[in-house]
C-alpha positions as CSV (number, residue, x, y, z in Angstrom):
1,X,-7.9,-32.0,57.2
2,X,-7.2,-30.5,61.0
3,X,-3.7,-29.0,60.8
4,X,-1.2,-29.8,63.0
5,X,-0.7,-28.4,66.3
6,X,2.6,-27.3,65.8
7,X,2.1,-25.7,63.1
8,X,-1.3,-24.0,64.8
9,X,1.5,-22.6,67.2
10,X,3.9,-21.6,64.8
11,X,1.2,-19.3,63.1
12,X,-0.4,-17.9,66.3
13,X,3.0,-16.9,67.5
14,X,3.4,-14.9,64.1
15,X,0.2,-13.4,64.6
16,X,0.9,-12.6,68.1
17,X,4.2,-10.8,66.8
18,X,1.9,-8.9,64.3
19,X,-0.3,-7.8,66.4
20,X,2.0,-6.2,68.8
21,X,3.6,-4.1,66.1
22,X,0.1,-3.3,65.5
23,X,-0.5,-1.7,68.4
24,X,3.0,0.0,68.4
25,X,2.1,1.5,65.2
26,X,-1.2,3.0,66.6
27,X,0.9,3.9,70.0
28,X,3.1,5.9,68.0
29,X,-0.4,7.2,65.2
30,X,-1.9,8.7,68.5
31,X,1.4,10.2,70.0
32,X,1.6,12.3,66.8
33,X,-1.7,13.2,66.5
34,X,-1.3,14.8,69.9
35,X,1.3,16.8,68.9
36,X,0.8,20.3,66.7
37,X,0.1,19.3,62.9
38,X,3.2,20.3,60.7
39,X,4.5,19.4,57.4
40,X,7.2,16.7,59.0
41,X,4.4,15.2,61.1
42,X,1.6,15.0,58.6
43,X,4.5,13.1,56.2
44,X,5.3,11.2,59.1
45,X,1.3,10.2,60.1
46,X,1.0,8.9,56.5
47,X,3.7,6.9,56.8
48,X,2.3,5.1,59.7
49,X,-0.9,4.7,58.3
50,X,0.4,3.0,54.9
51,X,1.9,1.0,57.5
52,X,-0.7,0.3,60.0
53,X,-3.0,-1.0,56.9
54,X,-0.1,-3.2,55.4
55,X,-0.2,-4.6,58.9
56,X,-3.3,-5.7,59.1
57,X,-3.8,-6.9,55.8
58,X,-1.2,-9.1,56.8
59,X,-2.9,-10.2,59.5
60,X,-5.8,-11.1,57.8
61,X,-4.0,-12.9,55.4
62,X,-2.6,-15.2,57.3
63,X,-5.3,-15.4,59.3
64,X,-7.5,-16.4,56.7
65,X,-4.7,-18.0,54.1
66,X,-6.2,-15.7,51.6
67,X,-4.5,-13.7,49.5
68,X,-5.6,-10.1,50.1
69,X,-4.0,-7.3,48.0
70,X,-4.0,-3.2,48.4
71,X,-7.4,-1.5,47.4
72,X,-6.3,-0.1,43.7
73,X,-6.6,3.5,43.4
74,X,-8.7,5.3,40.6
75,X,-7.0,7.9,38.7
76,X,-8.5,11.1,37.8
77,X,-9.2,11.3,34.3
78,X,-7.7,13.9,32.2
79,X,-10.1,16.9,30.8
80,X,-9.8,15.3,27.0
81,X,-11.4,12.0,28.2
82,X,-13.8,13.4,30.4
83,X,-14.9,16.2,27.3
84,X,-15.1,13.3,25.0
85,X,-17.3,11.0,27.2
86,X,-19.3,14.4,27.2
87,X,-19.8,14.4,23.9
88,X,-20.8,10.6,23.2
89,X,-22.8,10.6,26.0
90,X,-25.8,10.2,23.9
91,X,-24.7,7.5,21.8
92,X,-23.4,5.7,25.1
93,X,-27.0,5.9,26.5
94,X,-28.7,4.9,23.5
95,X,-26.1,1.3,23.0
96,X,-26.6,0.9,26.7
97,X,-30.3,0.7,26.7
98,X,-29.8,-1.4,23.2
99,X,-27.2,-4.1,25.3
100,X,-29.1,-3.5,28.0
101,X,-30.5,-7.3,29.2
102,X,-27.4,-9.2,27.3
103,X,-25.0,-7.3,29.5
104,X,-27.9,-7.8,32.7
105,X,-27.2,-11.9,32.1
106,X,-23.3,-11.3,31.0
107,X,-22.8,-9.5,34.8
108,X,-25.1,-11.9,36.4
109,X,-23.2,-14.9,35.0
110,X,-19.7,-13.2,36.2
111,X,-21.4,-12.5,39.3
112,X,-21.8,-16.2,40.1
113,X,-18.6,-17.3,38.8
114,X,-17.3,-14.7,41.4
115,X,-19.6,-15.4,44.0
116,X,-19.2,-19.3,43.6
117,X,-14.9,-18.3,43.8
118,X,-15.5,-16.2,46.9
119,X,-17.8,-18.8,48.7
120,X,-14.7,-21.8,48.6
121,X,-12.7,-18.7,49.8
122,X,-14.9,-18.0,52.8
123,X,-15.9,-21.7,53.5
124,X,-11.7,-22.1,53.5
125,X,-11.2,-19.4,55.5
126,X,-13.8,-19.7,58.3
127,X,-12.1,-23.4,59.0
128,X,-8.8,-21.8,59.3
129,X,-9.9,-19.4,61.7
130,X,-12.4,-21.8,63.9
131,X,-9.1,-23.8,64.2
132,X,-7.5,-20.6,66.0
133,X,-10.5,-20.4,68.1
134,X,-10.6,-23.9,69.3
135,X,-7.2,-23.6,70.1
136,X,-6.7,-20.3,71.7
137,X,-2.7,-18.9,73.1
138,X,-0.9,-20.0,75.7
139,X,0.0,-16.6,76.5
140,X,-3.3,-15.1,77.3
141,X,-4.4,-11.5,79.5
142,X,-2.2,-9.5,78.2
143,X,-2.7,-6.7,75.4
144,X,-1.7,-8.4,72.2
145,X,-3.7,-12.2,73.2
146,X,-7.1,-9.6,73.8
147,X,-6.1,-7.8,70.3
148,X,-5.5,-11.3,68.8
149,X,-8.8,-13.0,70.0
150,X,-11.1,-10.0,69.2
151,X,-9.2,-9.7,65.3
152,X,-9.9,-13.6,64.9
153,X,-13.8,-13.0,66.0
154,X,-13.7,-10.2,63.9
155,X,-12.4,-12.0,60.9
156,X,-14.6,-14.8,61.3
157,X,-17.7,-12.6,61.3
158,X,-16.3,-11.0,58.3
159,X,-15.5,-14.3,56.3
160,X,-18.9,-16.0,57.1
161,X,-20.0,-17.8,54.3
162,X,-23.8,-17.7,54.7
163,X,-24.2,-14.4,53.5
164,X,-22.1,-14.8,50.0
165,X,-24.6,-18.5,49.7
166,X,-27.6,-16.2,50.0
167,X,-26.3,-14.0,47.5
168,X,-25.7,-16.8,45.3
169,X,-28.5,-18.4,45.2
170,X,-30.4,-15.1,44.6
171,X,-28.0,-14.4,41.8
172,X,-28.6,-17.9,40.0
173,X,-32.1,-17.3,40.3
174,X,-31.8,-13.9,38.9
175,X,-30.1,-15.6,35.6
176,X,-32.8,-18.0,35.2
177,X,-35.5,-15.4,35.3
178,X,-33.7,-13.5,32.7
179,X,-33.1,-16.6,30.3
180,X,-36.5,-17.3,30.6
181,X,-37.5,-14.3,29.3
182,X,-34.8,-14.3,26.7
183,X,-35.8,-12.9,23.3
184,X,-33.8,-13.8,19.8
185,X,-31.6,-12.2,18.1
186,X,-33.5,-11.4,15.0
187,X,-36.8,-10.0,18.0
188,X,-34.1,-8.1,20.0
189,X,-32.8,-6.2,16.6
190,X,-36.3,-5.6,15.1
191,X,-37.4,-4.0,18.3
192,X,-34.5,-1.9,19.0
193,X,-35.1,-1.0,15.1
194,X,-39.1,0.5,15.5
195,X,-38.0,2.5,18.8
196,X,-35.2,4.0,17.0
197,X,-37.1,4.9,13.6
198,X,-40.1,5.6,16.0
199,X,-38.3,8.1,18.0
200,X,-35.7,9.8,15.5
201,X,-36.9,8.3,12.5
202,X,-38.4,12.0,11.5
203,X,-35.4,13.6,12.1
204,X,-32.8,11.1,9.9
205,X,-35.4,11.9,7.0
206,X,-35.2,15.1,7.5
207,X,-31.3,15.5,7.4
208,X,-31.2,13.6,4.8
209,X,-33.5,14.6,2.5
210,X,-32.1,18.6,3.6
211,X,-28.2,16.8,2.7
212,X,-29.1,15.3,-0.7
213,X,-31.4,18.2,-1.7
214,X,-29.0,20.6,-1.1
215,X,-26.6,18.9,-2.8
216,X,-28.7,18.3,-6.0
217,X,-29.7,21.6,-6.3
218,X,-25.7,23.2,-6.4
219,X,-24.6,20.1,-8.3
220,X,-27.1,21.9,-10.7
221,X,-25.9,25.0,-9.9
222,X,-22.4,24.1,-10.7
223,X,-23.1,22.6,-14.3
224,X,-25.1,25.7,-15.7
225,X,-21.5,27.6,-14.3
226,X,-19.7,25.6,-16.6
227,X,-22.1,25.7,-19.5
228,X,-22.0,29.8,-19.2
229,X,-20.1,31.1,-22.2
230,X,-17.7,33.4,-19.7
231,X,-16.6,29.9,-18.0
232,X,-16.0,28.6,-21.2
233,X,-13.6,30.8,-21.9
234,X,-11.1,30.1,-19.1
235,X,-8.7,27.7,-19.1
236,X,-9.1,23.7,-18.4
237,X,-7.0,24.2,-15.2
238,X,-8.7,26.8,-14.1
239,X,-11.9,24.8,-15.1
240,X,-11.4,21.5,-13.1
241,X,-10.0,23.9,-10.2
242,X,-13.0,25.7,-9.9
243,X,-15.1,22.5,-9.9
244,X,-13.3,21.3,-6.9
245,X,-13.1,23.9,-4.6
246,X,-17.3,24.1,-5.5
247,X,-17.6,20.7,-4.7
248,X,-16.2,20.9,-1.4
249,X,-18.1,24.0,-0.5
250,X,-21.4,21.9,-1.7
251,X,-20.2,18.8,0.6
252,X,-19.1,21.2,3.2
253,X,-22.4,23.6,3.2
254,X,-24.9,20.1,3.1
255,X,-23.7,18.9,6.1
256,X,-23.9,21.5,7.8
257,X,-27.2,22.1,6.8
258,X,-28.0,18.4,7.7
259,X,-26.1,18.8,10.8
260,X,-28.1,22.2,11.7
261,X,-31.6,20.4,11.3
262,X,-30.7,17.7,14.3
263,X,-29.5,20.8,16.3
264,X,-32.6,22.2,15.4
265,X,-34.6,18.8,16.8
266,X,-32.4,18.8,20.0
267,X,-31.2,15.3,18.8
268,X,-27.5,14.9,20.4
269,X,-27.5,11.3,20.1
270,X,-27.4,11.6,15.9
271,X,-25.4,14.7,16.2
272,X,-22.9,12.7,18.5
273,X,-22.9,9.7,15.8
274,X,-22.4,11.8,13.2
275,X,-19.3,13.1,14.7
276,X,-17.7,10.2,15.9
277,X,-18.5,9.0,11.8
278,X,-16.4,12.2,11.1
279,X,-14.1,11.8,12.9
280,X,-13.1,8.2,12.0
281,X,-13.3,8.8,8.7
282,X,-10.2,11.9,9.3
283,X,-8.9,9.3,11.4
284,X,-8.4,6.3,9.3
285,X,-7.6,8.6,6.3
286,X,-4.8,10.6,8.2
287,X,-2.1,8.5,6.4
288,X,-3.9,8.7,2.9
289,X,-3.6,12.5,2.7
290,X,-0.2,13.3,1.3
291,X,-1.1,10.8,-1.3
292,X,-4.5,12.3,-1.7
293,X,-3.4,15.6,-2.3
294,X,-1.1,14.3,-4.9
295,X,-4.2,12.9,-6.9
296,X,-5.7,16.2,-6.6
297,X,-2.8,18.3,-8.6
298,X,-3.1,15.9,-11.0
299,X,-7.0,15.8,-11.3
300,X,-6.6,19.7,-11.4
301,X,-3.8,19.2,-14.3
302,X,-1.4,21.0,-11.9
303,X,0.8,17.9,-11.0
304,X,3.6,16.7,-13.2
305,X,1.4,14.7,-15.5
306,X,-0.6,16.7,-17.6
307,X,-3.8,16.7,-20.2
308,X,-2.4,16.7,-24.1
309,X,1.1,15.7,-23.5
310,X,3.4,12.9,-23.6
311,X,4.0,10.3,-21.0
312,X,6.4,7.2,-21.3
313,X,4.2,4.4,-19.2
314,X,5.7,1.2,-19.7
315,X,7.8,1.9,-21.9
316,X,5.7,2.9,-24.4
317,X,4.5,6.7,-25.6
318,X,0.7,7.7,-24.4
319,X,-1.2,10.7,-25.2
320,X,-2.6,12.0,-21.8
321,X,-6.2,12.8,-22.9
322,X,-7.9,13.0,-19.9
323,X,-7.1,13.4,-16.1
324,X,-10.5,12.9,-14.0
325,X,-11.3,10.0,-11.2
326,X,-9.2,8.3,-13.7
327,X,-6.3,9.1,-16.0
328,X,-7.0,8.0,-19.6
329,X,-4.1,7.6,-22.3
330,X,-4.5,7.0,-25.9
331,X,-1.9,5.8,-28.9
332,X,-3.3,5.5,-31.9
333,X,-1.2,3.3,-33.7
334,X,-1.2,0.5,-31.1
335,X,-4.2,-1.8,-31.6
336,X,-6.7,-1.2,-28.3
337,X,-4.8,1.8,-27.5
338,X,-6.8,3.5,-24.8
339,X,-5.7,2.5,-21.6
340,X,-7.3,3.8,-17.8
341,X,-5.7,3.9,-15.4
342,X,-5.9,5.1,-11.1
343,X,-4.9,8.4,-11.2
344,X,-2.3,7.6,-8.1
345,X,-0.8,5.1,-10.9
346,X,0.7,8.7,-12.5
347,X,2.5,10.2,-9.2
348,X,6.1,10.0,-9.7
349,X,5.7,10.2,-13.1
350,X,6.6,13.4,-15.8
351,X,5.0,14.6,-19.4
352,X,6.2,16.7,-21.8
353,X,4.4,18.9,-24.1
354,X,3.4,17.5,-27.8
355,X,6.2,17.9,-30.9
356,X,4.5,18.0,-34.3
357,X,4.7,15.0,-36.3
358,X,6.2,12.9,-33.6
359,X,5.8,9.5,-34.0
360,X,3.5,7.6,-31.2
361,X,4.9,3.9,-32.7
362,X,7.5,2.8,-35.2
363,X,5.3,1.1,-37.5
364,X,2.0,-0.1,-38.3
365,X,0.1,-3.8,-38.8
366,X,1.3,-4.9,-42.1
367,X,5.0,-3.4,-42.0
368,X,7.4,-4.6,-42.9
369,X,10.5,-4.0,-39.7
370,X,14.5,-5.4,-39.2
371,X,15.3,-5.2,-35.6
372,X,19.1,-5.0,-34.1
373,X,19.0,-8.8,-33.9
374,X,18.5,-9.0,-37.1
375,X,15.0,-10.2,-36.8
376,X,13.0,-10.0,-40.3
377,X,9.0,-10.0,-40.4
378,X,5.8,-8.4,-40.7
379,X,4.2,-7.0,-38.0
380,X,0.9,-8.7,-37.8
381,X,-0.2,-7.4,-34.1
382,X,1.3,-4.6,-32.1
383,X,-0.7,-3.7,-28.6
384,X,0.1,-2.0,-25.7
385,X,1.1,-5.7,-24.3
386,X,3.5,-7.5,-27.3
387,X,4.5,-6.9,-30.9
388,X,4.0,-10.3,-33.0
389,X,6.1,-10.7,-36.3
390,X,4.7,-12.7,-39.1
391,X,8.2,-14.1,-40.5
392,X,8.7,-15.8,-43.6
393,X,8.0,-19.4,-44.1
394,X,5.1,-18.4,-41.6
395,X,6.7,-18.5,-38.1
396,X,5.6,-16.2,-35.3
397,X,8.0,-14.0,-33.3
398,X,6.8,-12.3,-29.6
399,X,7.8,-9.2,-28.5
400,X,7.0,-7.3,-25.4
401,X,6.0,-3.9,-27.1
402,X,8.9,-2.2,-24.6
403,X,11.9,-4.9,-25.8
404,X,10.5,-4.2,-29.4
405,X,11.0,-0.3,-29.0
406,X,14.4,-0.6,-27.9
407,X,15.8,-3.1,-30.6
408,X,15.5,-0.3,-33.0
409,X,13.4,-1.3,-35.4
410,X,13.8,0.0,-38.9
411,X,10.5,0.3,-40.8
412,X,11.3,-0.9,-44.6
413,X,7.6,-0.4,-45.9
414,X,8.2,3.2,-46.1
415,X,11.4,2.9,-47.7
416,X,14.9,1.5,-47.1
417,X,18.5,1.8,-48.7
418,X,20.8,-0.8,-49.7
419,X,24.6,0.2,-48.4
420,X,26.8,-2.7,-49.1
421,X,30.5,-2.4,-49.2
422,X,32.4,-4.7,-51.9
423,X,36.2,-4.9,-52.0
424,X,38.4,-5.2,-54.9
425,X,42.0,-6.2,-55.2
426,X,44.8,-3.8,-54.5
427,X,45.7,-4.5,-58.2
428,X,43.0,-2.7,-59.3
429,X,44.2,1.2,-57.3
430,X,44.3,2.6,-60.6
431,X,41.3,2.1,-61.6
432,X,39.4,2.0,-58.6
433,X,38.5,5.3,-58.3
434,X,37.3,6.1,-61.8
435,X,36.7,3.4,-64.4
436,X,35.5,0.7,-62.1
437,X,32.5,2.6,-60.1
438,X,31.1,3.4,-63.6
439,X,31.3,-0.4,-64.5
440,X,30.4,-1.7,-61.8
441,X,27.4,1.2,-61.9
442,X,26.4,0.1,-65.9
443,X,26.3,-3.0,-65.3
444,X,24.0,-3.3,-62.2
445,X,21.8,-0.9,-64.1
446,X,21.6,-3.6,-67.0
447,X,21.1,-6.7,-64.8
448,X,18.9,-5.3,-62.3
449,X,17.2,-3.2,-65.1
450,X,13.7,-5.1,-64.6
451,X,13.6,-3.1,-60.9
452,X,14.4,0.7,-62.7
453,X,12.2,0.1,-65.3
454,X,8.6,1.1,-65.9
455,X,6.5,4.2,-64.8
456,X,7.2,3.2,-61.1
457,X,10.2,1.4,-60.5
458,X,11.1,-0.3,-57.8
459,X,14.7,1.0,-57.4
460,X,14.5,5.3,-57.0
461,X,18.3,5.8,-56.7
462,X,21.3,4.0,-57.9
463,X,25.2,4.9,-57.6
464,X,28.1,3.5,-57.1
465,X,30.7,5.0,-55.0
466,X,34.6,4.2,-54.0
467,X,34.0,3.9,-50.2
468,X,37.4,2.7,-48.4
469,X,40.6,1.4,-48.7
470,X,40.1,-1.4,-46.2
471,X,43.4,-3.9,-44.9
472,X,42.8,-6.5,-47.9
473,X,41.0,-4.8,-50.7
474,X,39.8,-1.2,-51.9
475,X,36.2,-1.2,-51.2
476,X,33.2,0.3,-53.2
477,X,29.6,1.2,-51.9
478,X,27.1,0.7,-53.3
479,X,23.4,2.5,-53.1
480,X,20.2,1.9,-53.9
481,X,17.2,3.1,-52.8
482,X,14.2,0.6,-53.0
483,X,10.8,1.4,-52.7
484,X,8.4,0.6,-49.5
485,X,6.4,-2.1,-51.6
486,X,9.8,-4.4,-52.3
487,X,10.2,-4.5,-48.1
488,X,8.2,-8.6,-48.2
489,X,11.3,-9.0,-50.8
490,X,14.2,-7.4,-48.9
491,X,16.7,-10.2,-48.6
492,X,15.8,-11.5,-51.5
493,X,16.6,-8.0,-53.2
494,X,20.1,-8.2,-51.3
495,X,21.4,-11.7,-52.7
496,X,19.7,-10.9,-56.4
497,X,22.6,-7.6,-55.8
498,X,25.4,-9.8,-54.3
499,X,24.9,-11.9,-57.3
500,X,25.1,-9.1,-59.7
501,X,28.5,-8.0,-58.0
502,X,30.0,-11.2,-58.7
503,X,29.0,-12.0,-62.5
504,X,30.5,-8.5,-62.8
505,X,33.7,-9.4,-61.6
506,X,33.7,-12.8,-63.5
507,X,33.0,-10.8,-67.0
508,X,35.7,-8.1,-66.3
509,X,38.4,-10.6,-65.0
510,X,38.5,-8.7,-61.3
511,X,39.6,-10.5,-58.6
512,X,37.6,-10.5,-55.4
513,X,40.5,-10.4,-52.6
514,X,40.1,-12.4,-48.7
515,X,40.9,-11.2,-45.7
516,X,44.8,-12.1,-44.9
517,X,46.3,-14.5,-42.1
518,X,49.3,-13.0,-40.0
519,X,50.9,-15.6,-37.9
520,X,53.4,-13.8,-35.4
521,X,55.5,-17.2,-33.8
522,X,56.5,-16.5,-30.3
523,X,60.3,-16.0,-29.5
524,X,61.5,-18.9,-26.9
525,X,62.9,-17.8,-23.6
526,X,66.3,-17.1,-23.3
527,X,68.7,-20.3,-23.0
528,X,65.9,-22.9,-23.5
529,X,66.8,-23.2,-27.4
530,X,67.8,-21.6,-30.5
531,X,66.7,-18.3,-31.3
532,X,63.5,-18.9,-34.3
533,X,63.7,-17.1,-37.5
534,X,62.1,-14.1,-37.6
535,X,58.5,-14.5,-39.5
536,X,58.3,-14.4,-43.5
537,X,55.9,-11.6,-45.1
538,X,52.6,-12.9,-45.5
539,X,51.3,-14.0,-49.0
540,X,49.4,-12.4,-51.1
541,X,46.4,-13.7,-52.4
């Protein structure tokens, strides 16, 4: 669509405007270039020439209605960048030649799409401009109407679109020349495969088969070491020291005895890979370090965990037996009670050394146990995991082993006392402390005689003691000590007792006293009522 011709004038008058100040600004570029070069005026020359090119790239633009922008300026890359595209130069090469045709079609595709993007441009631009020559200024003869008709020629020559057609249609027929020929995938790999291993084939054998040899040979090296009688000698830490600081110098020396046989083939490509492997791997395990470090004190039993002592892991005691590429802790009296472990699972975490005749668990299968909670069973499982209780009747009780170790279990299969406090009445303080233990002592002997009799009876100790003098009654205690094998029989020991201590009493008229009732009324507040009685003793019973 032909613009209009008033807005053809608006825009030629804008250009006319522009190109005078063009030619100002060179008036004034050739004045000081006349002039003696100094600091000020070489400042000052710059200056003018950002400006002179700002000018005409405004002209241009709205000459053409394209949007033209500043050339960008390259930077000078710093001396690590440059070094390190030195140094992968090789490996650079080697991908280009490998991406060599993908990126040929990849550029010749973006190459259309730009070309095809520029052409619209041009075909826009050269009507813009033909619609300034049809039309030219009113104003014409003077300097800026010559500067403005030979910049609109000019830009027109510059915009044709002919040349950026040719180009295209050389380009597409570049891109189907190159699909034709395409290979696939799986061909393009295979290839680039056989003229890899055909070229440096030779010298990755080599390096590796120098690498692994090497390596073989001083692993041997380093076992007969440690089978020497002199090594055998010195201490574990010491030991696993040693072995680490000589496997680091067998790493270290291998590769660079694999890295000295591609130096010695003049291959830079492999060497370069090979670094750039390296370096990645220091790279991505720069955060791993500290923590690596860590899992070497304690591989080298130098850390805060050590071999043959005692660690609390879960909860639960562990024999540290063995700290390698993993940490292994034993308790014997837990069933499956070898456990492995990471070795970073043990940073953070403290041993101590061994106590003789410590106990690694409470109790074994087939004990008897009371907990705190009065919980009353036979331990039929106890793993690192739980602690089941076989309770009478049958039931099953769970435990996680940890809540088990802190309810303070009491193992009756090796043994448990009876301690159970019986008052008396207060009528009975004479007595109390001399005639009426020995009673009370005979005659639990004679009615609990079928557990104290025999060549191993099940009572080892019996007594009868006066224990307190309580709020209600005068209390006696007695003790008995019952043998492991009575544990599946403990409550029913302690009510076969309680039973005894009451027939006593009934044969020896005593009286078994209850705990009194104190009632305390409350005094009314002043002027509300009469004043209450003040409270009667309490009864006795």
């Amino acid at each position: 669509m032909a613009e209009e011709p008033q807005q053809i004038d608006k825009d030629q008058r804008h250009l006319i405007l522009t190109a005078r100040k063009i030619l100002v600004t060179q008036q004034e570029t050739e004045a000081l270039l006349a002039q003696p070069a100094t600091q000020q005026t070489t400042e000052k020359l710059e200056r003018l020439q950002e400006q002179l090119n700002k000018l005409y790239r405004e002209f241009d633009s709205m000459a053409t209605e394209l949007a033209l922008e500043a050339p960008d300026r390259k930077d000078k890359k710093s001396d690590w960048i440059a070094q390190l595209e030195e140094l992968t130069l090789p490996l650079l090469k080697m991908l280009k030649n490998i991406t060599a045709k993908p990126r040929r079609i990849e550029n010749l595709k973006n190459s259309i799409a730009e070309l095809e993007t520029r052409l619209a441009d041009y075909e826009k631009a050269t009507r813009h401009l033909q619609t300034f020559l049809d039309a030219p200024p009113a104003a014409s003869g003077n300097l800026e109407a010559e500067f403005y008709q030979k910049r609109i020629q000019l830009l027109k020559n510059k915009y044709d679109p002919e040349l950026v057609r040719l180009n295209l249609d050389k380009a597409r027929a570049n891109l189907q020349q190159e699909l034709a020929g395409d290979q696939s995938m799986v061909d393009s790999a295979s290839q680039v495969m056989r003229e890899f291993f055909k070229n440096r084939g030779r010298n990755v054998l080599i390096t590796l088969g120098t690498f692994l040899g090497l390596w073989w040979l001083l692993t041997r090296l380093r076992k007969w070491i440690a089978g020497n009688k002199v090594f055998l000698r010195m201490s574990p830490s010491f030991g696993k020291l040693f072995t680490a600081a000589y496997n680091l110098f067998a790493l270290a020396f291998s590769m660079v005895a694999g890295l000295a046989c591609l130096y010695f083939f003049n291959d830079w490509l492999l060497i370069s890979l090979v670094a750039l492997i390296l370096l990645l791997v220091v790279w991505t395990s720069r955060q791993w370090i500290p923590k690596f470090l860590k899992e070497i004190k304690l591989i080298l039993n130098l850390g805060t965990v050590r071999e043959d002592e005692r660690l609390l892991w879960h909860g639960v005691p562990w024999r540290v037996r063995e700290i390698g590429l993993q940490a292994i802790l034993v308790n014997e009296r837990l069933e499956g009670g070898e456990v492995r472990l990471p070795v970073h699972e043990l940073i953070g975490k403290f041993s101590r050394p061994l106590v003789d005749n410590e106990p690694w668990f409470p109790t074994a299968p087939g004990d008897w146990v009371l907990l705190s909670d009065n919980s009353y069973g036979q331990v039929r499982n106890q793993t690192m995991e739980q602690v089941v209780l076989r309770q009478k009747g049958g039931s099953l009780k769970f435990f996680p082993t940890a809540d088990f170790l802190s309810m303070a279990p009491v193992n009756l299969s090796t043994g448990f006392r009876y301690n159970i406090e019986f008052g008396l009445d207060y009528a009975e303080q004479e007595r109390v402390c001399t005639v009426l233990p020995a009673l009370f002592q005979d005659g639990l002997r004679h009615k609990l005689r079928h557990h104290l009799e025999g060549d191993s009876p099940d009572f080892k100790f019996l007594a009868v003691r006066f224990a307190s003098a309580g709020a209600s009654a005068l209390n006696l205690a007695i003790l008995i000590d019952a043998e492991g094998r009575m544990a599946d029989q403990h409550d029913d020991i302690r009510r076969e007792i309680q039973a005894a201590l009451v027939t006593l009493c009934n044969e020896n008229n005593l009286t078994i006293p209850f705990n009194q009732l104190t009632v305390t009324l409350a005094q009314p507040l002043s002027g509300t009522g009469p004043a209450a009685s003040p409270p009667s003793p309490p009864d006795r019973a």
